[in-house]
C-alpha positions in Angstrom: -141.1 108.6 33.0 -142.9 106.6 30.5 -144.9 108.5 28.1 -146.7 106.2 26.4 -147.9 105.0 30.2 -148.9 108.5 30.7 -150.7 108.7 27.4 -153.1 105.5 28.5 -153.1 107.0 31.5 -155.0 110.2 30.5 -157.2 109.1 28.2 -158.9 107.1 31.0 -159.0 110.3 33.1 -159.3 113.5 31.0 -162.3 112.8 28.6 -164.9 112.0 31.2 -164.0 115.5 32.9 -165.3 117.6 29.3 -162.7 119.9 29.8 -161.9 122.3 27.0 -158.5 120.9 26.5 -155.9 119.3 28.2 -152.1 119.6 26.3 -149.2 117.7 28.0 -145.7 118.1 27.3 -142.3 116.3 28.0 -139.2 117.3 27.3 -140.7 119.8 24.6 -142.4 116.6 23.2 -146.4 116.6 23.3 -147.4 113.5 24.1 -151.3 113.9 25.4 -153.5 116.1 24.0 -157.6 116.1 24.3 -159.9 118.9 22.5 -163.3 118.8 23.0 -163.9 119.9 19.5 -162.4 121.3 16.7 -163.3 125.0 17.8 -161.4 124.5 21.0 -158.2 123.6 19.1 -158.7 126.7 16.4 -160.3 129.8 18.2 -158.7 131.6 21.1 -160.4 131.7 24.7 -160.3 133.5 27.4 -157.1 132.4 30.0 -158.8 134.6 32.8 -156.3 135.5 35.7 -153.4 133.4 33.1 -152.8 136.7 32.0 -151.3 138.1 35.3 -148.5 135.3 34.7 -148.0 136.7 31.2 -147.6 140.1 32.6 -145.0 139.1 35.0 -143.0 137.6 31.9 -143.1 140.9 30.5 -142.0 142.2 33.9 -139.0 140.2 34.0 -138.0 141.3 30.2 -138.3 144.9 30.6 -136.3 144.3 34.1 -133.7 142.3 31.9 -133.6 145.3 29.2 -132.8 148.1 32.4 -136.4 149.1 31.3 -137.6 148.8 35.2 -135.5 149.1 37.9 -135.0 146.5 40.2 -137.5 144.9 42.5 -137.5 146.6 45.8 -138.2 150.2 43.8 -140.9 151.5 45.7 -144.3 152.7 44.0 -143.6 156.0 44.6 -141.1 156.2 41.8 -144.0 154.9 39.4 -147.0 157.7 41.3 -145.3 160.5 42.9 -148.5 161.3 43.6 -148.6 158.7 46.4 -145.9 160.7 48.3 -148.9 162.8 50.2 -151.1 159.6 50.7 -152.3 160.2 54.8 -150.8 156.2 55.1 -147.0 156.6 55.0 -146.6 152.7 54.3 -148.0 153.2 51.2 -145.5 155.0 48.8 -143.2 152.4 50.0 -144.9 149.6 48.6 -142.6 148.1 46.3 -142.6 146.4 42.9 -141.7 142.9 44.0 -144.8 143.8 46.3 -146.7 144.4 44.0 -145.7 141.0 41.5 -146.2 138.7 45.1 -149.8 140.4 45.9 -148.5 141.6 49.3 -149.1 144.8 49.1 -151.8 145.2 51.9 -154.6 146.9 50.0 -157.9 146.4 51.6 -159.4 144.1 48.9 -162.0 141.9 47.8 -161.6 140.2 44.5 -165.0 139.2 43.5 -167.5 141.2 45.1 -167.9 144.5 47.7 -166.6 148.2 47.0 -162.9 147.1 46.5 -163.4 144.7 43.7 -162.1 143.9 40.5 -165.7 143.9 39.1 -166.0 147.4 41.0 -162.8 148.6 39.6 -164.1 147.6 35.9 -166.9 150.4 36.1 -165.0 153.0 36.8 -163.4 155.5 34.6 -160.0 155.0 35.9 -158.8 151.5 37.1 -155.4 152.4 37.9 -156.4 155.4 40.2 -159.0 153.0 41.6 -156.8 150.2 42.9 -154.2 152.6 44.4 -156.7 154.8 46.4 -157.8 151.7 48.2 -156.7 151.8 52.2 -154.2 149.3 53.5 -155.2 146.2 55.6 -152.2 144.6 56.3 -148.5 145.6 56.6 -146.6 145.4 52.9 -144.9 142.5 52.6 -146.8 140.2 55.3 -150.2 138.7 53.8 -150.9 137.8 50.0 -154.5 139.7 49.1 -155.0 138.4 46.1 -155.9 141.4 43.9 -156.6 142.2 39.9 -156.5 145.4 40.9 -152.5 145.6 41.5 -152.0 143.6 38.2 -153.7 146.5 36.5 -151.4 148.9 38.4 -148.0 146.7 36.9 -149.7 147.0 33.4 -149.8 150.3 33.7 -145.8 150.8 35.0 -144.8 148.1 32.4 -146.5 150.5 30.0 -144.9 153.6 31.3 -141.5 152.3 31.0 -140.8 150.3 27.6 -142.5 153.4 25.5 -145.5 151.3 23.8 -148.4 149.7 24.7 -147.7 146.5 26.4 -149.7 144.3 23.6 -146.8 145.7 21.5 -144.0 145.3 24.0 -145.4 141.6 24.2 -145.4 140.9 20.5 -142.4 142.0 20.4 -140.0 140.4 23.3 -142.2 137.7 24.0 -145.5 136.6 21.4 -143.1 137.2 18.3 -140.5 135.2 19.3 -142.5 132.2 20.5 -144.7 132.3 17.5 -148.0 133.8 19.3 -149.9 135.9 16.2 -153.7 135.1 17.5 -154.5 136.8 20.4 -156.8 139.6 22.0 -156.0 142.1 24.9 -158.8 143.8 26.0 -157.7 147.6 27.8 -159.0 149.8 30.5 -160.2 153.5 29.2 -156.9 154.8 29.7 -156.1 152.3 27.1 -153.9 150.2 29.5 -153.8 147.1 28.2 -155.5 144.6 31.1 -153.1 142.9 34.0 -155.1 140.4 35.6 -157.4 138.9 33.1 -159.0 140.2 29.4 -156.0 138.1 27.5 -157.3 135.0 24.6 -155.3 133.1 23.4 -154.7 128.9 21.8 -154.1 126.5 24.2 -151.3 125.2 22.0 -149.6 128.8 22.6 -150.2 128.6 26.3 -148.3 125.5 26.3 -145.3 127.3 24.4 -145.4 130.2 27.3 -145.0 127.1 29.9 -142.3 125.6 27.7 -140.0 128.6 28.2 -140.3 128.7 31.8 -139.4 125.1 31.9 -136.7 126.0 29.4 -135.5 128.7 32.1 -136.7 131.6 29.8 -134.7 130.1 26.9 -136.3 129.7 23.5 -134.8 128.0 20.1 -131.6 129.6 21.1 -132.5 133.0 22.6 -132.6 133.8 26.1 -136.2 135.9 26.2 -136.0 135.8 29.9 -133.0 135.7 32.1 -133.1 132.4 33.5 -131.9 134.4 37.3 -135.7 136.1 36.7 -137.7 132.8 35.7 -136.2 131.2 38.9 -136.9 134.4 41.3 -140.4 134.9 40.1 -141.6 131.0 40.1 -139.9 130.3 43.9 -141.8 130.9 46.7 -142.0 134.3 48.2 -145.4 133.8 50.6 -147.7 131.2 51.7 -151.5 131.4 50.9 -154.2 131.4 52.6 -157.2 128.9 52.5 -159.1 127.9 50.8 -156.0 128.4 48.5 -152.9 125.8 48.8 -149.2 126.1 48.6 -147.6 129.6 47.7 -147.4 132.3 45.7 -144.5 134.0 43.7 -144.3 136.4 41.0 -148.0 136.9 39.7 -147.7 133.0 39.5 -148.5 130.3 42.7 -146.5 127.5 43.5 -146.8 124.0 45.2 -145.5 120.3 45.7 -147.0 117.0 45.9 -145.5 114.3 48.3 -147.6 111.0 47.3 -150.8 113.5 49.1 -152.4 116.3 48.5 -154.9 118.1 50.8 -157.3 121.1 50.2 -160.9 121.6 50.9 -162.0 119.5 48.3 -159.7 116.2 48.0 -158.5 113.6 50.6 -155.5 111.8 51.0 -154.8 109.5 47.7 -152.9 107.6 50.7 -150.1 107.7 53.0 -146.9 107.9 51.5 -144.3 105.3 52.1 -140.5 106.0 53.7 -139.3 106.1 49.9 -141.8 108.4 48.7 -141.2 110.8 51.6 -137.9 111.0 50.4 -138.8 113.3 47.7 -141.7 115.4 46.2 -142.7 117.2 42.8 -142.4 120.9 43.0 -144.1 122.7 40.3 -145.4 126.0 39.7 -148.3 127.2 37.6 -150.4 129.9 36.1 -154.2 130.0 37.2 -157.3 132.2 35.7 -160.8 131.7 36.6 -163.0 128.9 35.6 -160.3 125.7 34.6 -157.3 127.7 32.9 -153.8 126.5 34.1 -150.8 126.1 33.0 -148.3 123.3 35.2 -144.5 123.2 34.8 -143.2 120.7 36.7 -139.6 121.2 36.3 -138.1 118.0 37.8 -140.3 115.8 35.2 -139.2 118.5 32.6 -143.5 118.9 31.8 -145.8 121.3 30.9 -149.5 120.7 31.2 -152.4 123.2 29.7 -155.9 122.8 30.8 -158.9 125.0 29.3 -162.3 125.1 30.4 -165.4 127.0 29.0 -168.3 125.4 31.4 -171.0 127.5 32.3 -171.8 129.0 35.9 -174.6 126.1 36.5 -171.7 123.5 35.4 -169.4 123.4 37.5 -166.1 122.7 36.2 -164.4 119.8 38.1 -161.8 121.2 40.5 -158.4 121.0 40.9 -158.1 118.4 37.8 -153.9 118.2 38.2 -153.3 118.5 42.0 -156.5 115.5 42.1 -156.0 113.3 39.3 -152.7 114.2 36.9 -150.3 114.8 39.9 -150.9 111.4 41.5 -150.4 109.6 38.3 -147.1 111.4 37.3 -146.0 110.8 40.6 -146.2 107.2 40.4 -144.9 107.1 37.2 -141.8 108.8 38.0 -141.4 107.3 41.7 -142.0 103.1 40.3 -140.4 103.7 36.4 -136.8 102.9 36.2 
């Protein structure tokens, strides 16, 4: 893939969109970047529901250190107390449940009784998201839900004997060479799962890099490359309006010359040769324009911020929509 094609290539999409920032990698090399001003380079922002990908990072480390036991360790092991909930399915839950969001919990992410907003004003997230009734059987349907993030948090927490801003400053902010950052906690001073995580878009773009790098950094394995493949494959498919699937606290999708959601048409029908093949990438996703792409095959990593206002809409979907295609053609017609 040419680079310097790519580079034209962006600057004739990504200014007119006012994003935040937009940080494109290849082969470790960054070869587009766009701030919309000096602040957005300098100061941390919020990455929104980014943060559940960091927390399954973490995940995998303290799985890799015996830390946590493996993935199909049910809940109860974590909150005996869920051994005398009246729903028997429930103590069964298991971690990997929890990671892929199919745990069943009757939930509603942004608004009702079961929230995340909900959850926020009580004394006690934790307790909160695991008193919620089951709607579905485990392991069936992806809810998505801040809620169980907060719950993994909390058993990270329990099991590497610090608080997990430590435990990630240590095994995974330290080595990359994250030192600006803020966590916020909930009042049990669990540091936050789902969201509540700032940081520099140039250090979201070093946490893609080691996925692409198969957990691998400037020598040292952080992650075991066997846990950076398990939690980026696919484990369920989504719902609409969402697309694609979901893994490990991170979702996952291809492109194959098309893409359709709710808010794109075809770019146009793919010929015999492009059928032959697609991009499969995986990314992290918070609220509000935060992403970060890894597109292993094209050995890339893309960051995109955003900061726009409620009566601004952002513009959606800015890599499925308008990088993807271009990448695609780049690496389907270049030598």
């Amino acid at each position: 893939m040419n680079s310097l094609n790519l580079h034209h290539t962006l600057q004739q999409i990504i200014p007119p969109l006012d994003l935040r920032s937009c940080l494109v990698s290849v082969r470790g090399e960054i070869v587009y970047k766009h701030f919309r001003n000096t602040q957005a380079e300098t100061d941390i922002a919020k990455i929104n529901s980014c943060t559940k990908s960091i927390i399954s990072a973490l995940i995998c480390i303290a799985m890799d250190q015996g830390l946590l036991p493996e993935a199909g360790t049910p809940i109860s092991t974590f909150f005996p107390q869920l051994t005398s909930d009246p729903d028997p399915r429930k103590p069964a839950i298991t971690l990997e449940q929890l990671l892929t969001m199919t745990a069943g919990f009757n939930w509603d992410e942004f608004g009702g009784q079961n929230s995340f907003p909900r959850m926020t004003r009580t004394d006690h997230w934790v307790n909160f998201a695991l008193e919620q009734r089951l709607r579905h059987e485990p392991g069936t349907h992806m809810e998505y839900n801040s809620g169980v993030s907060q719950i993994l948090s909390s058993i990270l927490m329990q099991h590497v004997g610090m608080s997990v801003a430590a435990y990630a400053e240590r095994y995974l902010f330290g080595p990359l060479g994250i030192q600006d950052y803020e966590w916020e906690q909930d009042p049990q001073g669990v540091h936050t799962g789902g969201f509540g995580l700032r940081l520099l878009p140039t250090d979201l773009l070093r946490f893609g890099q080691l996925y692409l790098q198969e957990g691998k950094w400037e020598g040292k394995q952080l992650i075991s490359s066997q846990l950076v493949q398990r939690s980026t494959q696919p484990f369920i498919t989504v719902s609409p309006p969402n697309h694609g699937s979901y893994g490990w606290h991170w979702w996952v999708d291809q492109y194959a010359g098309q893409h359709l959601d709710d808010n794109s048409v075809p770019q146009h029908r793919p010929t015999d040769s492009e059928l032959l093949q697609s991009l499969d990438y995986y990314y992290a996703r918070g609220f509000g324009g935060q992403y970060v792409y890894v597109v292993p095959e094209l050995e890339l990593v893309t960051v995109l911020t955003n900061d726009k206002r409620k009566k601004e809409k952002p513009p959606i979907d800015v890599f499925p929509r308008f990088i993807v295609p271009e990448l695609w053609k780049l690496a389907t017609f270049s030598e």
